[in-house]
PDB file of N, CA, C and O in Angstrom:
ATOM      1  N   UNK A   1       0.819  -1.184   0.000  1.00  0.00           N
ATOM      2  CA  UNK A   1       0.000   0.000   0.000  1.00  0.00           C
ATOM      3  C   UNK A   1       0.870   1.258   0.000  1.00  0.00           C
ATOM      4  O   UNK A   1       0.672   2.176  -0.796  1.00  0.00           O
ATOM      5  N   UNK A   2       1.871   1.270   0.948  1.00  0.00           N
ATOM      6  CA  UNK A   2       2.889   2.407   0.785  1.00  0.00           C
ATOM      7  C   UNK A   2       3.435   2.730  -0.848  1.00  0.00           C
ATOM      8  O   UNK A   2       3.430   3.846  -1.369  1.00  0.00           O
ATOM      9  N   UNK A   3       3.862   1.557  -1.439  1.00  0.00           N
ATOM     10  CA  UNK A   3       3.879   1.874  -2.707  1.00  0.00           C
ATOM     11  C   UNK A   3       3.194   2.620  -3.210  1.00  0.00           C
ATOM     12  O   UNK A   3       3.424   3.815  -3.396  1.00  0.00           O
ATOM     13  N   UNK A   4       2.382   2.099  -3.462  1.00  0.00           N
ATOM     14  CA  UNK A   4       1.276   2.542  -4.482  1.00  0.00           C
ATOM     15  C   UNK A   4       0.706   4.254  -4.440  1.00  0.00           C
ATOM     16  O   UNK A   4       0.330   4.929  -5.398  1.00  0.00           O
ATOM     17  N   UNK A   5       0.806   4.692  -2.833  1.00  0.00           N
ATOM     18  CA  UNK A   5       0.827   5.919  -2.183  1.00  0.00           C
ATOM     19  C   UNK A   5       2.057   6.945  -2.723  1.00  0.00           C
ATOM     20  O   UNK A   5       1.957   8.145  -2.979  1.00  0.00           O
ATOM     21  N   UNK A   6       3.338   6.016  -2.819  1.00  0.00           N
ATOM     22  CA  UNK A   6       4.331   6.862  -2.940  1.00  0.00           C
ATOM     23  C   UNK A   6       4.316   7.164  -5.201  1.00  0.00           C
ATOM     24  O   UNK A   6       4.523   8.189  -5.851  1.00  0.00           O
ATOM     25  N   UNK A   7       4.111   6.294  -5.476  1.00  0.00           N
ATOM     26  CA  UNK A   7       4.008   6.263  -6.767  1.00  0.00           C
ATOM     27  C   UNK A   7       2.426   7.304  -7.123  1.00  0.00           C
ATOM     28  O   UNK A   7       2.753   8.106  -7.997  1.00  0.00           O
ATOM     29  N   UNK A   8       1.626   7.417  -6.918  1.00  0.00           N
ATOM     30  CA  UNK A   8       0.696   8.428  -6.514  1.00  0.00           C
ATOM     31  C   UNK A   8       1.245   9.933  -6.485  1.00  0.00           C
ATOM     32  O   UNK A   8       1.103  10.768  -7.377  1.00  0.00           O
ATOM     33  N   UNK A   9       1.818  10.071  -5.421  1.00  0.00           N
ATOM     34  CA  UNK A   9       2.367  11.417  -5.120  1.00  0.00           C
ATOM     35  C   UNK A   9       3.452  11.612  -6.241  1.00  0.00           C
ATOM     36  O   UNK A   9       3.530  12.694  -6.823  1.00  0.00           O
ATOM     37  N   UNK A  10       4.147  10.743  -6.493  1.00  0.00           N
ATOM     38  CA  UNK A  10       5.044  10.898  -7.759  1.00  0.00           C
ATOM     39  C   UNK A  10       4.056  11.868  -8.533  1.00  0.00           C
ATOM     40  O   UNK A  10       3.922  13.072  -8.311  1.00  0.00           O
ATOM     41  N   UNK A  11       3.370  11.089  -9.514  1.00  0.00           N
ATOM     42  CA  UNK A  11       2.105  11.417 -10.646  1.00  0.00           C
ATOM     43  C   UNK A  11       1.904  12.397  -9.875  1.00  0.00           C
ATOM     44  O   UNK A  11       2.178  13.343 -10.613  1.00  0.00           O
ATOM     45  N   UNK A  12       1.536  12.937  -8.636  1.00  0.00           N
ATOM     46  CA  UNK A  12       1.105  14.269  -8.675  1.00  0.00           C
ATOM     47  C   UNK A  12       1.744  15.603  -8.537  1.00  0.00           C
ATOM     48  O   UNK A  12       1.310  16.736  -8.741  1.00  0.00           O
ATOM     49  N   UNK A  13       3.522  14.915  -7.917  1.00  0.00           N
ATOM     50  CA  UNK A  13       3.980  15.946  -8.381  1.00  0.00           C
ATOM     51  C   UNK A  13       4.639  15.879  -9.681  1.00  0.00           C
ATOM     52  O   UNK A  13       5.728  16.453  -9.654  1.00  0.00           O
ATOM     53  N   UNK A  14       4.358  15.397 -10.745  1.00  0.00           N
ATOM     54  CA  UNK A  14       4.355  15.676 -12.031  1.00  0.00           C
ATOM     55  C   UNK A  14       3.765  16.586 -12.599  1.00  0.00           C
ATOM     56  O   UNK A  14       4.120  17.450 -13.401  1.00  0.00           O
ATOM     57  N   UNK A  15       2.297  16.185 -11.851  1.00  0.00           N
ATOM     58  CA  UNK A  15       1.528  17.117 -12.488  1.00  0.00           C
ATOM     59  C   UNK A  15       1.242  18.818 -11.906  1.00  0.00           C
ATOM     60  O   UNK A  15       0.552  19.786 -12.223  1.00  0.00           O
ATOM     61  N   UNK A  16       2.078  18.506 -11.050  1.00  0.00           N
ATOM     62  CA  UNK A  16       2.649  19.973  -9.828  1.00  0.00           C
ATOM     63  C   UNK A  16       3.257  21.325 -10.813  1.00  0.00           C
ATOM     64  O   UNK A  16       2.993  22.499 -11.073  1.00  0.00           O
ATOM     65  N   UNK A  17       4.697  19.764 -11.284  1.00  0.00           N
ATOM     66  CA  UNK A  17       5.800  20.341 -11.882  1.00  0.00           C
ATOM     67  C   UNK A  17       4.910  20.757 -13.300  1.00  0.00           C
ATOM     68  O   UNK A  17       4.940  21.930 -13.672  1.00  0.00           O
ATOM     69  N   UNK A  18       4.156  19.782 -14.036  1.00  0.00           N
ATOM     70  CA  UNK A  18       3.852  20.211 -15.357  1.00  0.00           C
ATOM     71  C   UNK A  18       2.750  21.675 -15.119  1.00  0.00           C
ATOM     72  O   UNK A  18       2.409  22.120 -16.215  1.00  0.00           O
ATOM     73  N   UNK A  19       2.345  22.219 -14.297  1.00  0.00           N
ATOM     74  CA  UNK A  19       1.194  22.646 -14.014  1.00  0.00           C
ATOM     75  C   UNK A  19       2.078  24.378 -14.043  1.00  0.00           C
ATOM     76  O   UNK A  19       1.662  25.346 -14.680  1.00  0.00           O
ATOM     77  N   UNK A  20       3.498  24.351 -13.064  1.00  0.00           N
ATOM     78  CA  UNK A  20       4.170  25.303 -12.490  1.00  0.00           C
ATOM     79  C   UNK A  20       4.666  25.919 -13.967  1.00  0.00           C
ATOM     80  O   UNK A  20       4.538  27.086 -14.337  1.00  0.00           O
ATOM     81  N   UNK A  21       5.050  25.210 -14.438  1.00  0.00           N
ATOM     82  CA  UNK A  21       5.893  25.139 -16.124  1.00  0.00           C
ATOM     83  C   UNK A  21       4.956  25.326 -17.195  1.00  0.00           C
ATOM     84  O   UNK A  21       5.436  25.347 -18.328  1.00  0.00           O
ATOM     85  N   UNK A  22       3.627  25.476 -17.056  1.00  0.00           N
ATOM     86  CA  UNK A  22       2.596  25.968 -17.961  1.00  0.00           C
ATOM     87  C   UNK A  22       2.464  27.248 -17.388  1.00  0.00           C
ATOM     88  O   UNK A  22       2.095  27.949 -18.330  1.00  0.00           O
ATOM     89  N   UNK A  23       2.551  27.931 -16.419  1.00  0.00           N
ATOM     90  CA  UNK A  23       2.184  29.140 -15.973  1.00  0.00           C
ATOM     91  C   UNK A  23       3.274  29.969 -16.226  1.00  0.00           C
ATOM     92  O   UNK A  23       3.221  31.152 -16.564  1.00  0.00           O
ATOM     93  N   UNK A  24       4.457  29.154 -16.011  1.00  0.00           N
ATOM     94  CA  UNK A  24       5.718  30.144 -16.349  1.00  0.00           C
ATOM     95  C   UNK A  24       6.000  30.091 -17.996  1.00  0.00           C
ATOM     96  O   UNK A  24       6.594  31.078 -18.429  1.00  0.00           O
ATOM     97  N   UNK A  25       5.776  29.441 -18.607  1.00  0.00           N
ATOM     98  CA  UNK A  25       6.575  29.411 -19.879  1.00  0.00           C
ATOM     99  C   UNK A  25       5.393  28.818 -20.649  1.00  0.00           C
ATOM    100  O   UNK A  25       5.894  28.276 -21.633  1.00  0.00           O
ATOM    101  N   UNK A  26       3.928  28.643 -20.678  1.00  0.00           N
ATOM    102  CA  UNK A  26       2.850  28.511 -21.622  1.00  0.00           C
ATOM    103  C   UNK A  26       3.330  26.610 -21.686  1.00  0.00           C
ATOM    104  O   UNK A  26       3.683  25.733 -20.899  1.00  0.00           O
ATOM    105  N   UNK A  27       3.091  26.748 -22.947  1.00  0.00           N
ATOM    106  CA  UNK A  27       2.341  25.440 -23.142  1.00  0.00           C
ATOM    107  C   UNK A  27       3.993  24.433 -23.789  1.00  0.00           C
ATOM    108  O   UNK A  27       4.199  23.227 -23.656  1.00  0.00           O
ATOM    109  N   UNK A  28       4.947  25.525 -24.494  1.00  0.00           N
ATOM    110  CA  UNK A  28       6.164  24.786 -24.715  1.00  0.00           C
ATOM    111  C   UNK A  28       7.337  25.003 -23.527  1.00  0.00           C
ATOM    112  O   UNK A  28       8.474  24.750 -23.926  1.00  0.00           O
ATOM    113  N   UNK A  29       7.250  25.345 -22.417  1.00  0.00           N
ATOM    114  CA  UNK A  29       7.503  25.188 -20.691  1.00  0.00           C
ATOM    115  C   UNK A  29       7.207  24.228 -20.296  1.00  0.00           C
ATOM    116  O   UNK A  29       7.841  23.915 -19.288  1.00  0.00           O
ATOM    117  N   UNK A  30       6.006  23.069 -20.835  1.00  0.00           N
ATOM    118  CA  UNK A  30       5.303  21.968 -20.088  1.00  0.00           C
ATOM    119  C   UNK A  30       6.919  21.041 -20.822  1.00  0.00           C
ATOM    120  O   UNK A  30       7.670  21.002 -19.848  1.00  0.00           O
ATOM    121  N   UNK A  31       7.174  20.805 -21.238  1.00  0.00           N
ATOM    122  CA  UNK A  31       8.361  19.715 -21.910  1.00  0.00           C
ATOM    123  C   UNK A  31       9.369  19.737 -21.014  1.00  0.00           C
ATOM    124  O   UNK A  31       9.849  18.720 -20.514  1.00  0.00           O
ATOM    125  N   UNK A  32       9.901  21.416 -20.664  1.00  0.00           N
ATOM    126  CA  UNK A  32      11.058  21.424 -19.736  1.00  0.00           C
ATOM    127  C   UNK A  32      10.562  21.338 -18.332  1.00  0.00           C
ATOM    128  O   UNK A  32      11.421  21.383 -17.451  1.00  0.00           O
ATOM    129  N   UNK A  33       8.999  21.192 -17.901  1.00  0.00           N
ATOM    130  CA  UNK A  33       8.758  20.924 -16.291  1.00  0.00           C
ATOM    131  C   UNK A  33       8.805  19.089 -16.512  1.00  0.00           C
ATOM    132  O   UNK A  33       9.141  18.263 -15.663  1.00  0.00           O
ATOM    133  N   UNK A  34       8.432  18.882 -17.672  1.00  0.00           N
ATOM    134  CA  UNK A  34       8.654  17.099 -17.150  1.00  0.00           C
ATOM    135  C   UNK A  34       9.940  16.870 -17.601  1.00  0.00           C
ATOM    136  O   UNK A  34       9.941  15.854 -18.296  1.00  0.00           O
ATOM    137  N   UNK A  35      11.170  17.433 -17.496  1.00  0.00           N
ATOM    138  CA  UNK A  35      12.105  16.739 -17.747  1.00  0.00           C
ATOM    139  C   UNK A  35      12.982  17.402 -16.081  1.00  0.00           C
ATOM    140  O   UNK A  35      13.781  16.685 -15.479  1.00  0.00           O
ATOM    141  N   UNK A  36      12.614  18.844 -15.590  1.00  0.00           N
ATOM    142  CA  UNK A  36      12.671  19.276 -14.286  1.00  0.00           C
ATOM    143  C   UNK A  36      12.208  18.556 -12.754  1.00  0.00           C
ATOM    144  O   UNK A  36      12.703  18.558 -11.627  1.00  0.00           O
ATOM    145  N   UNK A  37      10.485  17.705 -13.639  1.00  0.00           N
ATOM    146  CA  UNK A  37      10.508  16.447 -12.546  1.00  0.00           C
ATOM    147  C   UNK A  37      11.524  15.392 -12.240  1.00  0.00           C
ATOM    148  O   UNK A  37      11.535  14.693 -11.227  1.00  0.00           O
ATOM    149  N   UNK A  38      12.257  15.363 -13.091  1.00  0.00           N
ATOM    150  CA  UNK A  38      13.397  13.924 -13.227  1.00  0.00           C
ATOM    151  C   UNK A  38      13.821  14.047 -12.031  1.00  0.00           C
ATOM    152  O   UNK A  38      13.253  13.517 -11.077  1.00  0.00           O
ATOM    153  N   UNK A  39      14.770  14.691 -11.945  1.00  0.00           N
ATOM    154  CA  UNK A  39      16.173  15.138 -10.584  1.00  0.00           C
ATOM    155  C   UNK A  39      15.029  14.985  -9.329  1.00  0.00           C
ATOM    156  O   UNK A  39      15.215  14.044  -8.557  1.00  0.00           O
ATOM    157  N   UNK A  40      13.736  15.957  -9.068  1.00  0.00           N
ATOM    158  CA  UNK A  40      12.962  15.561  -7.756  1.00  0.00           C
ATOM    159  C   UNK A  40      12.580  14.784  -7.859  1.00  0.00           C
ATOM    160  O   UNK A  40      11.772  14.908  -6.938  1.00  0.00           O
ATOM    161  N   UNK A  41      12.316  13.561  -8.371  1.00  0.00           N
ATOM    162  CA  UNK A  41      11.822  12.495  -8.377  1.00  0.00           C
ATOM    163  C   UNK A  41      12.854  11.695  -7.805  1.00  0.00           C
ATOM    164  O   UNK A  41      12.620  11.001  -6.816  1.00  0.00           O
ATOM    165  N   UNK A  42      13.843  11.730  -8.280  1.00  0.00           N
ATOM    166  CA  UNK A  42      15.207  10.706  -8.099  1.00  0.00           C
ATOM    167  C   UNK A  42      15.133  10.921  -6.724  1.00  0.00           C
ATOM    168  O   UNK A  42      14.743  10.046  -5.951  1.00  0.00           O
ATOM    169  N   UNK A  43      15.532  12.186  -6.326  1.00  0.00           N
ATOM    170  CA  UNK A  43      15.641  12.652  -5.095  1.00  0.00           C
ATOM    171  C   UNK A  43      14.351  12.322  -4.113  1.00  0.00           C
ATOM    172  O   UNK A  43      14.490  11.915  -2.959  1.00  0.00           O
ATOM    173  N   UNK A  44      13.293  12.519  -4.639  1.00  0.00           N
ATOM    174  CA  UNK A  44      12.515  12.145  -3.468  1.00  0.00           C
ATOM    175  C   UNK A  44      12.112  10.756  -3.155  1.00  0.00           C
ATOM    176  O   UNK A  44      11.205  10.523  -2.355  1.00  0.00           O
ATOM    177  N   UNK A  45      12.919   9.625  -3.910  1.00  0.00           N
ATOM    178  CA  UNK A  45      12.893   8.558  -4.167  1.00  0.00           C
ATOM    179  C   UNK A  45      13.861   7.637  -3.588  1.00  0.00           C
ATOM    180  O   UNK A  45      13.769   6.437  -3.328  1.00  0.00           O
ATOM    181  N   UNK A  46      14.991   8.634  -3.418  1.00  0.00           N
ATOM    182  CA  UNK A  46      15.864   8.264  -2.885  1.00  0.00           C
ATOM    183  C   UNK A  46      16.120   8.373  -0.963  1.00  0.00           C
ATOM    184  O   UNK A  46      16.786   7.719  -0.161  1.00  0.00           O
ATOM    185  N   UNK A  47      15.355   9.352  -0.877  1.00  0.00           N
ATOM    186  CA  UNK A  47      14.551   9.471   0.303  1.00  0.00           C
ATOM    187  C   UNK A  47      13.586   8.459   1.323  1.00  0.00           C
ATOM    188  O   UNK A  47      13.664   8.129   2.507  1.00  0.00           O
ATOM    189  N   UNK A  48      12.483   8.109   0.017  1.00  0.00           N
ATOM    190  CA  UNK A  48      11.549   6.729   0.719  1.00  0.00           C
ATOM    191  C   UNK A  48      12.450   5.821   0.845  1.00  0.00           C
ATOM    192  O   UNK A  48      12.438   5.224   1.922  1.00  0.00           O
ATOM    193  N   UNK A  49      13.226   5.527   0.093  1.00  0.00           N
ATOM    194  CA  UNK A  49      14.329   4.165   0.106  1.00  0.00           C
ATOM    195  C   UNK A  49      15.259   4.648   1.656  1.00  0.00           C
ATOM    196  O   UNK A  49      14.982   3.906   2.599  1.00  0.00           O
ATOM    197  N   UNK A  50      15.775   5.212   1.821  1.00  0.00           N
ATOM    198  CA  UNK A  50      16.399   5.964   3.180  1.00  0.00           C
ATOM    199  C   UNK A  50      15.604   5.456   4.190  1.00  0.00           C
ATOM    200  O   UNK A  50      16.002   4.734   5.105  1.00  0.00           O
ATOM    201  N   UNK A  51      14.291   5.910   3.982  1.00  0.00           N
ATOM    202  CA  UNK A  51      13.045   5.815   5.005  1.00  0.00           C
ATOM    203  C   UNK A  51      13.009   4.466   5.014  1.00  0.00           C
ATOM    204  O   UNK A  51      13.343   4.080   6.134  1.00  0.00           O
ATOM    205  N   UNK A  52      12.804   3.729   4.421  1.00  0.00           N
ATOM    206  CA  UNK A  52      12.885   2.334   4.304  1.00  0.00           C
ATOM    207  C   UNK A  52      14.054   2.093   5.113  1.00  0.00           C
ATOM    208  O   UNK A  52      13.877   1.953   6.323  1.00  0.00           O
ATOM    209  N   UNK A  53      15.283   2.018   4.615  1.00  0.00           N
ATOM    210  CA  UNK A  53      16.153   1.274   5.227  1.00  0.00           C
ATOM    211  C   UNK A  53      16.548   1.317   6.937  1.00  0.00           C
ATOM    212  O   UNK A  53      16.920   0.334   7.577  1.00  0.00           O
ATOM    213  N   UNK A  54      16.398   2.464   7.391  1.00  0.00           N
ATOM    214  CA  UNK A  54      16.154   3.131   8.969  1.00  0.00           C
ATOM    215  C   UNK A  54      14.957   2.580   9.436  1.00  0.00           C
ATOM    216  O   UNK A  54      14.791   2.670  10.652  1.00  0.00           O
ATOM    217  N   UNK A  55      14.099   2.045   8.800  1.00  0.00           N
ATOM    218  CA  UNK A  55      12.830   1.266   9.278  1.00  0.00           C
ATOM    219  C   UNK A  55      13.374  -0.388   9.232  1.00  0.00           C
ATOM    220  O   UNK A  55      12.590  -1.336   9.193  1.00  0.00           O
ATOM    221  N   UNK A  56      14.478  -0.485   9.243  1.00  0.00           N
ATOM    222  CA  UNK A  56      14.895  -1.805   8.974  1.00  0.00           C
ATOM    223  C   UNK A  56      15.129  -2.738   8.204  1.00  0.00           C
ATOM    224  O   UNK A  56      15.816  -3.721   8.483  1.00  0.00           O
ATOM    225  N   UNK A  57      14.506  -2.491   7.019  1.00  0.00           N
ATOM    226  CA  UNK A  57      14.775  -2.943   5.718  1.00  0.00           C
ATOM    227  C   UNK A  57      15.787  -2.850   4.938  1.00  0.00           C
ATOM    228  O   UNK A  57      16.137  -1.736   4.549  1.00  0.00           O
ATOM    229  N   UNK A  58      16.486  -4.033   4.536  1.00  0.00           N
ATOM    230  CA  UNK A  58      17.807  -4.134   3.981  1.00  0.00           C
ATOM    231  C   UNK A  58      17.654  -3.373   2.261  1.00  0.00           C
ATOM    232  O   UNK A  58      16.828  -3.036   1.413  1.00  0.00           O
ATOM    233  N   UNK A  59      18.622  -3.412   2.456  1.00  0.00           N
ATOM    234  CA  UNK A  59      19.281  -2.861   0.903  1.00  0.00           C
ATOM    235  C   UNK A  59      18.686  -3.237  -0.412  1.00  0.00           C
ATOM    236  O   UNK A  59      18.110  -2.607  -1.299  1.00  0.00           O
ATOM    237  N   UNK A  60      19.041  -4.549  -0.220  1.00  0.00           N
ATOM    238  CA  UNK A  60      18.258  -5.703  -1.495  1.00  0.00           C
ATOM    239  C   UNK A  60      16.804  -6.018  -1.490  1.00  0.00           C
ATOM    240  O   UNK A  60      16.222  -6.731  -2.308  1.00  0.00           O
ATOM    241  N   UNK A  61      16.159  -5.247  -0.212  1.00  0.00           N
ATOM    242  CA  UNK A  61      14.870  -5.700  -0.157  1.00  0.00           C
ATOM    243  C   UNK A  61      14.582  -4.033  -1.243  1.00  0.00           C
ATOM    244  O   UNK A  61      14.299  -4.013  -2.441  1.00  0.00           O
ATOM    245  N   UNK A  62      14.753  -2.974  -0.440  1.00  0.00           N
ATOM    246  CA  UNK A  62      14.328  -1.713  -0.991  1.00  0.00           C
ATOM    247  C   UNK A  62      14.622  -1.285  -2.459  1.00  0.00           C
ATOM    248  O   UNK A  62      13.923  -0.500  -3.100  1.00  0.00           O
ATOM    249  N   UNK A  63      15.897  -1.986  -2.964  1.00  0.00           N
ATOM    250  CA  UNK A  63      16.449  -1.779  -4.503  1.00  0.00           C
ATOM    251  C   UNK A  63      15.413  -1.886  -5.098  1.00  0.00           C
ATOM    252  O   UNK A  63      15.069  -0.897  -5.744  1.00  0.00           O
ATOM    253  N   UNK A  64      14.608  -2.983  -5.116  1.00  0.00           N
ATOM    254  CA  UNK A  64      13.822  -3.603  -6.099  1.00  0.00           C
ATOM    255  C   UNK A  64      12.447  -1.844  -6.164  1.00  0.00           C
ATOM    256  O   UNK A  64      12.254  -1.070  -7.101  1.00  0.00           O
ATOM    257  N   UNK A  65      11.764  -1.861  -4.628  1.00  0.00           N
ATOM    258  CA  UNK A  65      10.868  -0.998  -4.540  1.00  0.00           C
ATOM    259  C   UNK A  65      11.481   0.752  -5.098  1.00  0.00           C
ATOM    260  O   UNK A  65      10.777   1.524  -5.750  1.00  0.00           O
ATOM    261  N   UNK A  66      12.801   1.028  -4.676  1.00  0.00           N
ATOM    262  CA  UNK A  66      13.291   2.235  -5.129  1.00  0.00           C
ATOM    263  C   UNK A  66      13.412   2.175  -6.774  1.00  0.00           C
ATOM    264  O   UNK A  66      13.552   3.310  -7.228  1.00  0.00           O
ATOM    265  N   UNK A  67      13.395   1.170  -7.763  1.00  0.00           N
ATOM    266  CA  UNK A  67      13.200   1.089  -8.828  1.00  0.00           C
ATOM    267  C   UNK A  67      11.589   1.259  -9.289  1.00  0.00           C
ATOM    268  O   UNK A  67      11.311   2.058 -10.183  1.00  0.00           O
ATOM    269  N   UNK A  68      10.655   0.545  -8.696  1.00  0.00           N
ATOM    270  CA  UNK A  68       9.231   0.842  -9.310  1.00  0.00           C
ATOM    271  C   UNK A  68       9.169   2.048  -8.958  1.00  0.00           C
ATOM    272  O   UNK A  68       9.260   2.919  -9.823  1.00  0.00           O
ATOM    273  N   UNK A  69       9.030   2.325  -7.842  1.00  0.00           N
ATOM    274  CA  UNK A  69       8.666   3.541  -7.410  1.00  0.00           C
ATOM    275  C   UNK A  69       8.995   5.295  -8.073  1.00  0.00           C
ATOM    276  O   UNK A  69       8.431   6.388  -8.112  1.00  0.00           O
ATOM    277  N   UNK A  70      10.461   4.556  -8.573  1.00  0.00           N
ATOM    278  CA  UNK A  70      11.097   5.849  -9.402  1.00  0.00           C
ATOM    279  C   UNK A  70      10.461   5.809 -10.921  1.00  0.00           C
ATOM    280  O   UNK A  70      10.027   6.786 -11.532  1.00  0.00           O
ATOM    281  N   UNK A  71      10.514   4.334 -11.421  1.00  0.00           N
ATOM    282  CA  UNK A  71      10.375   4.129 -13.236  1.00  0.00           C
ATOM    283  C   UNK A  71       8.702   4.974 -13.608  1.00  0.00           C
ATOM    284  O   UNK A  71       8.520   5.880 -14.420  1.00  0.00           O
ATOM    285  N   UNK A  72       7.589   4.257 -12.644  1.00  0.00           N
ATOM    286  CA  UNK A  72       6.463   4.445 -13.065  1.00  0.00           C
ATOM    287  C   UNK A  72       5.899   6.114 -13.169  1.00  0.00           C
ATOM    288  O   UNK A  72       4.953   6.360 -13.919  1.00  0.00           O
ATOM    289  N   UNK A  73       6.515   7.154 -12.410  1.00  0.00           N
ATOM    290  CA  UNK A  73       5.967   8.368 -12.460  1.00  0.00           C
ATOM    291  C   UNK A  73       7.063   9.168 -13.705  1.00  0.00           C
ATOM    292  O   UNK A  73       6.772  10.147 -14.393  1.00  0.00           O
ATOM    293  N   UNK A  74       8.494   8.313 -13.710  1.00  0.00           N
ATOM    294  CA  UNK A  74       9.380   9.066 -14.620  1.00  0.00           C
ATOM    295  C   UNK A  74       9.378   8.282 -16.072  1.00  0.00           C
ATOM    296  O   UNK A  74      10.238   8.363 -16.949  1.00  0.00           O
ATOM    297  N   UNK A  75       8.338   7.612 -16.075  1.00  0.00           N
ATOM    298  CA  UNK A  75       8.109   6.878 -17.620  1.00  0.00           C
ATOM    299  C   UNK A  75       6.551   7.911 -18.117  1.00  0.00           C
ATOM    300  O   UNK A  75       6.227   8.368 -19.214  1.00  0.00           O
ATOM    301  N   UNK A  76       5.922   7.972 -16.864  1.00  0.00           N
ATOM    302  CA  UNK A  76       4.956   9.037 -17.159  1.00  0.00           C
ATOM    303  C   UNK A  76       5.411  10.713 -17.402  1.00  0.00           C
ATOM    304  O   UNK A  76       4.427  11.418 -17.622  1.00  0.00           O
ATOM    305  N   UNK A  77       6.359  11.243 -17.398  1.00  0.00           N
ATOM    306  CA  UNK A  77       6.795  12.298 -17.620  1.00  0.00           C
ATOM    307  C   UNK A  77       7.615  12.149 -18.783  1.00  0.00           C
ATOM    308  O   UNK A  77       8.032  13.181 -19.308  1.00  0.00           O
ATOM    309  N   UNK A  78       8.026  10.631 -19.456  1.00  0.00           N
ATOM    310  CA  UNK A  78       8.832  10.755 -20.441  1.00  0.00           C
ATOM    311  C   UNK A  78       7.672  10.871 -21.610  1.00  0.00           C
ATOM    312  O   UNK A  78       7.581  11.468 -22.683  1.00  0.00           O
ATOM    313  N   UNK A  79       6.972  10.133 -20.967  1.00  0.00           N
ATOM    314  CA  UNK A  79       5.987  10.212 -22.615  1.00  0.00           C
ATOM    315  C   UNK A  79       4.707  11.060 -22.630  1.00  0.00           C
ATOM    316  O   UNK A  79       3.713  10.854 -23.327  1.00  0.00           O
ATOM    317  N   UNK A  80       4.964  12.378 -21.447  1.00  0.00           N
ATOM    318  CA  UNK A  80       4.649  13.604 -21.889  1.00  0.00           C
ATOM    319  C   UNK A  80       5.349  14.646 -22.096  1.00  0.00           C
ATOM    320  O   UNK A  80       4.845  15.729 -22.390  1.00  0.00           O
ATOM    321  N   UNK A  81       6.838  14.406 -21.944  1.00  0.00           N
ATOM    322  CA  UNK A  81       8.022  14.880 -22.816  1.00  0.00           C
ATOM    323  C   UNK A  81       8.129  14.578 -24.134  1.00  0.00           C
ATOM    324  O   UNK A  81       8.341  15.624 -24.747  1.00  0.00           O
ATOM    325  N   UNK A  82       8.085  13.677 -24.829  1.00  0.00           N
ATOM    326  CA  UNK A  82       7.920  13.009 -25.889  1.00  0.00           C
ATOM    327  C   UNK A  82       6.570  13.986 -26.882  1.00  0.00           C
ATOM    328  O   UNK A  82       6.615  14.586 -27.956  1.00  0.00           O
ATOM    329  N   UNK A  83       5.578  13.766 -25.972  1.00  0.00           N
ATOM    330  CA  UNK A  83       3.918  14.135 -26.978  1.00  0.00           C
ATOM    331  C   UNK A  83       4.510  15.945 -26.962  1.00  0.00           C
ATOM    332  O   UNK A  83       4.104  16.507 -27.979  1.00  0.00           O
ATOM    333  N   UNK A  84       5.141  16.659 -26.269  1.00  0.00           N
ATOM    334  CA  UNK A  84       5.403  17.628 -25.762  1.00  0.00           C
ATOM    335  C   UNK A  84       6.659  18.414 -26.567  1.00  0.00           C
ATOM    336  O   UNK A  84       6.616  19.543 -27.055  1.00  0.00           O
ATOM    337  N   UNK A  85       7.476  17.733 -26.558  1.00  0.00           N
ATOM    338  CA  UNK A  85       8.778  18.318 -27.022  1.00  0.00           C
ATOM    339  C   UNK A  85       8.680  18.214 -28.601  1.00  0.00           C
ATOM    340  O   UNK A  85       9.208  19.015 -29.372  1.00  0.00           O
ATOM    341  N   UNK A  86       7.675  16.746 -29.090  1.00  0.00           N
ATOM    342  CA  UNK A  86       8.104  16.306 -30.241  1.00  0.00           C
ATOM    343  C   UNK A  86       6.857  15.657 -30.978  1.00  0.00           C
ATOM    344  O   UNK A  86       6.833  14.882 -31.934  1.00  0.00           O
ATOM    345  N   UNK A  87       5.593  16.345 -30.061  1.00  0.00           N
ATOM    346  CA  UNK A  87       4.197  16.367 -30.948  1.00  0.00           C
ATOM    347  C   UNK A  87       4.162  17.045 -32.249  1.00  0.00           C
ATOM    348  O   UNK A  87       3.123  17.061 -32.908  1.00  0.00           O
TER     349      UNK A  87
END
């Protein structure tokens, strides 16, 4: 369930970042806020995994979850980078 929560908030701050980057720079700004989500994503990803491991959870258990958790919101920002940069 934590997953699924943290992958959630991903998608929404995507849509934070894509939202901030339409107000500043119109509608060709939205390409450079989903490629600006990347780095906070990593980072805030790298964080739950932290949180994880201080909760006791080993290394090899969290790798696996610090991978979904990062791919699914930054595969969703690639392929509205993609429709975006190169619609």
């Amino acid at each position: 369930m934590h997953t699924t929560i943290v992958i959630i908030a991903g998608l929404a701050l995507l849509g934070l970042c894509l939202g901030v980057a339409h107000v500043l720079g119109g509608a060709a700004g939205m390409a450079r806020g989903a490629l600006a989500f990347l780095p906070l994503w990593l980072v805030a990803s790298g964080i739950n995994m932290y949180v994880g491991l201080k909760g006791g959870r080993s290394a090899a258990a969290e790798i696996p979850f610090l991978f979904l958790v990062f791919a699914i919101p930054a595969a969703a920002a690639y392929v509205v980078w993609l429709k975006l940069a190169h619609g």
